[in-house]
C-alpha positions in Angstrom: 0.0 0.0 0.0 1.0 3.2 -1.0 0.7 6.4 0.9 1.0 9.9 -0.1 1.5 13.2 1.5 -0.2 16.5 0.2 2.0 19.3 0.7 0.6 22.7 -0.1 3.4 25.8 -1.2 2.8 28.8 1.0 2.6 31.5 -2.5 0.9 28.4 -4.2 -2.9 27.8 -4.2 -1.7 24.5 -6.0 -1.0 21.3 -3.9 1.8 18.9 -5.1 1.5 15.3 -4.4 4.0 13.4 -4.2 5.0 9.5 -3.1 6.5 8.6 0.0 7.5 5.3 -1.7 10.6 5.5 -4.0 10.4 6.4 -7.7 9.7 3.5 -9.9 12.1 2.0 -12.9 10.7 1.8 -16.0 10.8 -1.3 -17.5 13.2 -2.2 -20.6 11.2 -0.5 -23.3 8.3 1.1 -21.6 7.7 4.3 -22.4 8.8 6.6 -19.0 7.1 8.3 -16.9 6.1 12.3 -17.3 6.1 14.7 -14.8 2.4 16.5 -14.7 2.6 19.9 -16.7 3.0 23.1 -14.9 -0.2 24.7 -13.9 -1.4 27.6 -16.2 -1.1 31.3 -15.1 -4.4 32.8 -15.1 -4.4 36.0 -17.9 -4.1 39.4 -16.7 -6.3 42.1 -18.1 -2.6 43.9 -19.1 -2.2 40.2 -21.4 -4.9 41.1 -23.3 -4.5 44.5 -24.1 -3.3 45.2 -27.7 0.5 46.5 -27.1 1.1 50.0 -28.3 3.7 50.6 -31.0 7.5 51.6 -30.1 8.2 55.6 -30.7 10.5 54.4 -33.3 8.0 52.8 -35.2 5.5 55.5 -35.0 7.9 57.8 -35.6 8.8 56.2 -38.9 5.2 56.1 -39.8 4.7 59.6 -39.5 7.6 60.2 -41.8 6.4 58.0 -44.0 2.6 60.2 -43.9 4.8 63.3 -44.4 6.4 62.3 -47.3 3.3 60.5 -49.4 1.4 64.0 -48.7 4.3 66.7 -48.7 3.7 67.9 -52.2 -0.1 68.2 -51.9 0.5 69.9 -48.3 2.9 72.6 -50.7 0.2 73.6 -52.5 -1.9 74.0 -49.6 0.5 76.5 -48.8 0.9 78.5 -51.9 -2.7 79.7 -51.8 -3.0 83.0 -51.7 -6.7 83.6 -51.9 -8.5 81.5 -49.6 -11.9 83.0 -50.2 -11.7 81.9 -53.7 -12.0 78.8 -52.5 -14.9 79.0 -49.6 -16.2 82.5 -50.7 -18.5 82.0 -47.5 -18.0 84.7 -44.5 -18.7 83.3 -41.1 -20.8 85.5 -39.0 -23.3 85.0 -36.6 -25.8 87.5 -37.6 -26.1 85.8 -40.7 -25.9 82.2 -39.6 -23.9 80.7 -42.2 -22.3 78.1 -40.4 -23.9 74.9 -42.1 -22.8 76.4 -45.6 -19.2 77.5 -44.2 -18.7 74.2 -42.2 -19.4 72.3 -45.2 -17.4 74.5 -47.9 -14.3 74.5 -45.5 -14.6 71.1 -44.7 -14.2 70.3 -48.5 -11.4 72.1 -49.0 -9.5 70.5 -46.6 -9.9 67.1 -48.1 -9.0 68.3 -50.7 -5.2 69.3 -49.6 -5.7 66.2 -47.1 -6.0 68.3 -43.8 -9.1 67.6 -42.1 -7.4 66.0 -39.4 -5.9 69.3 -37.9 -9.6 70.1 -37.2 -11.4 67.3 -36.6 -8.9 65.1 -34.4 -7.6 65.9 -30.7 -4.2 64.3 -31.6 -0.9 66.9 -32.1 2.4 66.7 -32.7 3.9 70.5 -32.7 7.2 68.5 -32.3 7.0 68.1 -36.0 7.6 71.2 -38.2 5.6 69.7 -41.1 2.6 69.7 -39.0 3.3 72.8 -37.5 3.6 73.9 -40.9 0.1 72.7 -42.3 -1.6 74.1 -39.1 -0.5 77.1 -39.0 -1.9 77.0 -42.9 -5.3 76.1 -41.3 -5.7 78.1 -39.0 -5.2 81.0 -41.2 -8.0 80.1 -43.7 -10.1 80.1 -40.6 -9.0 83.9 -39.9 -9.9 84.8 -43.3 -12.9 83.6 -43.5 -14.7 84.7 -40.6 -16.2 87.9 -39.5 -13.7 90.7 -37.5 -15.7 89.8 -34.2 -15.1 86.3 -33.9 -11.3 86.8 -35.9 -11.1 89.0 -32.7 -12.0 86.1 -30.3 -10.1 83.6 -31.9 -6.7 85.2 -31.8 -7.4 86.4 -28.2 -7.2 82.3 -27.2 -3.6 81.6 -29.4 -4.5 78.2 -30.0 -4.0 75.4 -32.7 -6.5 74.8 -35.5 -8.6 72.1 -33.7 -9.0 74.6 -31.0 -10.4 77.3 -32.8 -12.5 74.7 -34.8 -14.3 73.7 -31.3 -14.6 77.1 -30.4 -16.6 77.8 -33.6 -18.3 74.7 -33.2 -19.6 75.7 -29.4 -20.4 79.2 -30.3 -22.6 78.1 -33.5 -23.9 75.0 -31.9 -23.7 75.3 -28.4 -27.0 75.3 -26.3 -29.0 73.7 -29.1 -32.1 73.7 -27.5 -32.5 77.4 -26.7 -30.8 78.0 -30.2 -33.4 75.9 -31.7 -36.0 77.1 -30.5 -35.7 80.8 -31.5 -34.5 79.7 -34.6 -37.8 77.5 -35.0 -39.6 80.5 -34.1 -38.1 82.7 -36.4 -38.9 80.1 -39.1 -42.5 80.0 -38.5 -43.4 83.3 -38.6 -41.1 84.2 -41.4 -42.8 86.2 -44.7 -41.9 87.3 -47.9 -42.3 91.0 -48.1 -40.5 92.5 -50.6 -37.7 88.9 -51.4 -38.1 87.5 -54.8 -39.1 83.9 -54.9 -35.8 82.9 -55.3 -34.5 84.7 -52.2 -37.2 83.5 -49.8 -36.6 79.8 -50.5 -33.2 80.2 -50.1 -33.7 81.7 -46.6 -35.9 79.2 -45.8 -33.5 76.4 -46.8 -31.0 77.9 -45.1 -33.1 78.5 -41.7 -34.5 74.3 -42.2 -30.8 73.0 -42.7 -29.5 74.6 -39.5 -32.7 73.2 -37.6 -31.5 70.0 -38.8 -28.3 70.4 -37.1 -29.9 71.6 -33.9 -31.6 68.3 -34.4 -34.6 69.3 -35.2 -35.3 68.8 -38.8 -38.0 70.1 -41.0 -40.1 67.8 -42.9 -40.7 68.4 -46.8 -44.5 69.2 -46.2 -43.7 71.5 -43.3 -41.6 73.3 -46.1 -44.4 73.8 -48.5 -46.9 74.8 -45.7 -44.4 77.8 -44.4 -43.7 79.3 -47.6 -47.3 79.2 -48.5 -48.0 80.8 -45.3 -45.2 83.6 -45.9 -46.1 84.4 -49.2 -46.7 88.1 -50.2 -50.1 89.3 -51.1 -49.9 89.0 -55.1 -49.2 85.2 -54.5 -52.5 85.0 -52.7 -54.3 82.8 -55.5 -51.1 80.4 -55.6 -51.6 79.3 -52.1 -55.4 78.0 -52.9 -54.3 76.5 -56.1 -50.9 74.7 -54.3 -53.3 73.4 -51.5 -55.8 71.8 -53.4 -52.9 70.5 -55.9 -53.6 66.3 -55.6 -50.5 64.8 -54.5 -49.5 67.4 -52.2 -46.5 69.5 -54.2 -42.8 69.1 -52.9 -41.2 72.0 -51.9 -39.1 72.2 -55.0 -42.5 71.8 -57.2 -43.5 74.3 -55.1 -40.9 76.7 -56.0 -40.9 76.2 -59.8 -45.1 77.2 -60.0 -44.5 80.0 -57.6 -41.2 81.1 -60.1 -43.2 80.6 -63.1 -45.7 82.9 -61.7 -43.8 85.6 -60.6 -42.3 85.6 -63.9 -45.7 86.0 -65.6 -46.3 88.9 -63.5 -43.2 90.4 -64.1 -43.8 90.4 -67.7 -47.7 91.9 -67.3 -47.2 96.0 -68.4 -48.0 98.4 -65.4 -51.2 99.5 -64.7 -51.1 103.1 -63.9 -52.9 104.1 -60.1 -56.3 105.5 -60.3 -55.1 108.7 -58.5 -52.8 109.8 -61.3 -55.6 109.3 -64.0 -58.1 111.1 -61.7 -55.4 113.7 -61.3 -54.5 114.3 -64.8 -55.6 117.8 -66.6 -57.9 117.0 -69.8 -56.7 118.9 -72.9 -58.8 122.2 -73.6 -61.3 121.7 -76.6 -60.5 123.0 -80.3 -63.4 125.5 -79.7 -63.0 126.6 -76.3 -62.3 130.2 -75.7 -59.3 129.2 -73.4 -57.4 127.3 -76.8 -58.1 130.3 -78.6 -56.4 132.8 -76.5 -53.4 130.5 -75.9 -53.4 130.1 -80.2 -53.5 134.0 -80.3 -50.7 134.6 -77.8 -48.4 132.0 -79.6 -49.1 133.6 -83.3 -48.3 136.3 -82.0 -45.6 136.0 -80.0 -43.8 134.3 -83.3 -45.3 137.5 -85.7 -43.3 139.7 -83.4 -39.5 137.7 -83.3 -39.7 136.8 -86.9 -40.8 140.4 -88.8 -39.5 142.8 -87.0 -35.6 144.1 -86.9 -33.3 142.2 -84.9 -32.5 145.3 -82.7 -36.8 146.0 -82.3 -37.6 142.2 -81.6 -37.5 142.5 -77.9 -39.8 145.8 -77.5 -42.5 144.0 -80.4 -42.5 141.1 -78.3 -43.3 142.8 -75.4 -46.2 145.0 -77.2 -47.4 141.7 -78.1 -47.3 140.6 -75.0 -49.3 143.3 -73.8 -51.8 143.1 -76.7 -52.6 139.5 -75.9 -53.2 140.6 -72.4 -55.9 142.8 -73.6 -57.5 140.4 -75.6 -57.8 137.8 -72.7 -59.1 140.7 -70.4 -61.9 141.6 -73.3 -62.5 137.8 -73.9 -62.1 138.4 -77.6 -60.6 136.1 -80.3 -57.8 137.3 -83.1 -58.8 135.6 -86.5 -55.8 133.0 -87.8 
């Protein structure tokens, strides 16, 4: 009989068991004996962790970035114009971020630099990056208005910082914004905009509800600019509403355009008051004509027969004769 001992380690939850009884030979041929495998180490949360790559490497990698992109990152730099490329001015009172976000954003794909504002990561250890940020941030300055150029270079910052700054100033509080833009879109009218114009405003007001998160169905679009509509678009809004399927706001637009152009083309009327206003030509036969006849006959008797150095004193006796036949309400014969 065999006994065994369990001896347990003190930094070991495993026991070992071993024999008291000497180690058995293996037979001639027998396959030996193997010694139980260690126990498995239970995996740390650090194990499975992906492991980060050595500075070198990324350091390489960057170069390797810099150089695939430093010829498009040149011309970045040589433009001279920026607003030839977003022509958009950033200012508040006329909320045109949506259309400057968007414009700027596209030109910065184009010279691959969106991620100088749309990443946290810098490296201002790099002068190429330094470089192209510096580029960056002054499109932003020049295409801005002078308040918020004002603010922006008060805070010194990179481009991603000035980006968020933008972004909280334009977006920031989105449901108080919302709601007075909301409001403003509601009650907006026509007045004296063209058809094109008031669309557009509308558009623009509807796309930057949208990024408030609240956005603006199609119908809603129809029923607002129906409901804004000047007063010589009055019979479109009856003829839109009972239009079977309900018009999109772009078929909308086109019948409203075709109408305006119609009108436009109509000749002007003219206002009641000026014809009411307007003196009727004296009859042939009225005694008035006649005396306005006489004065001119005689007026061109006196400068055409007389001497040059007489024609002044006959034209005033002429004068003075036509006087006396208004006063005696007669008529000279032609």
């Amino acid at each position: 009989m065999v006994s065994f001992v369990t001896i347990r380690f003190r930094n070991s939850s495993q026991p070992l068991i071993r024999s008291l009884c000497p180690p058995l030979t293996p037979s001639p041929g027998a396959s030996p004996i193997s010694s139980p495998p260690p126990p498995r180490q239970p995996r740390t949360s650090a194990s499975l962790l992906k492991p980060k790559p050595a500075p070198r490497l990324r350091a390489a990698a960057l170069d390797e970035y810099e150089r695939a992109h430093e010829a498009l990152w040149a011309q970045a730099t040589a433009v001279v114009n920026v607003k030839a490329l977003i022509p958009v001015v950033l200012d508040q009172a006329a909320n045109t971020y949506t259309k400057w976000r968007s414009m700027f954003l596209t030109v910065l794909g184009k010279y691959a630099l969106t991620y100088h504002v749309l990443e946290d990561e810098a490296f201002p250890s790099r002068p190429a990056w330094v470089q192209a940020d510096c580029c960056v941030l002054t499109w932003i300055y020049d295409t801005v208005s002078r308040d918020l150029q004002q603010s922006l270079m008060m805070r010194q910052g990179p481009a991603r910082g000035a980006w968020c700054y933008l972004e909280d100033e334009f977006l920031g509080q989105k449901e108080s914004r919302a709601l007075l833009l909301e409001t403003k879109f509601r009650n907006f009218r026509q007045e004296s905009l063209s058809i094109t114009d008031y669309c557009r405003q509308l558009e623009s007001m509807a796309a930057s509800l949208a990024e408030f998160g609240e956005p603006i169905g199609d119908r809603q679009m129809v029923l607002t600019l129906l409901h804004g509509l000047s007063g010589k678009f009055r019979h479109m809004v009856s003829i839109l509403k009972m239009h079977r399927p309900f018009p999109t706001f772009a078929e909308a637009r086109t019948h409203l355009l075709l109408e305006e152009m119609e009108i436009d083309a109509r000749p002007p009327s003219p206002p009641s008051a000026l014809v009411a206003a307007t003196p009727r030509p004296a009859a042939p036969g009225a005694p008035g004509a006649l005396h306005l006849h006489a004065r001119e006959r005689l007026l061109q008797h006196a400068l055409l027969h007389p001497p040059v150095a007489n024609a002044l004193a006959a034209a005033a006796a002429a004068n003075a004769e036509v006087n006396r036949l208004l006063l005696a309400d007669t008529v000279v014969p032609p």
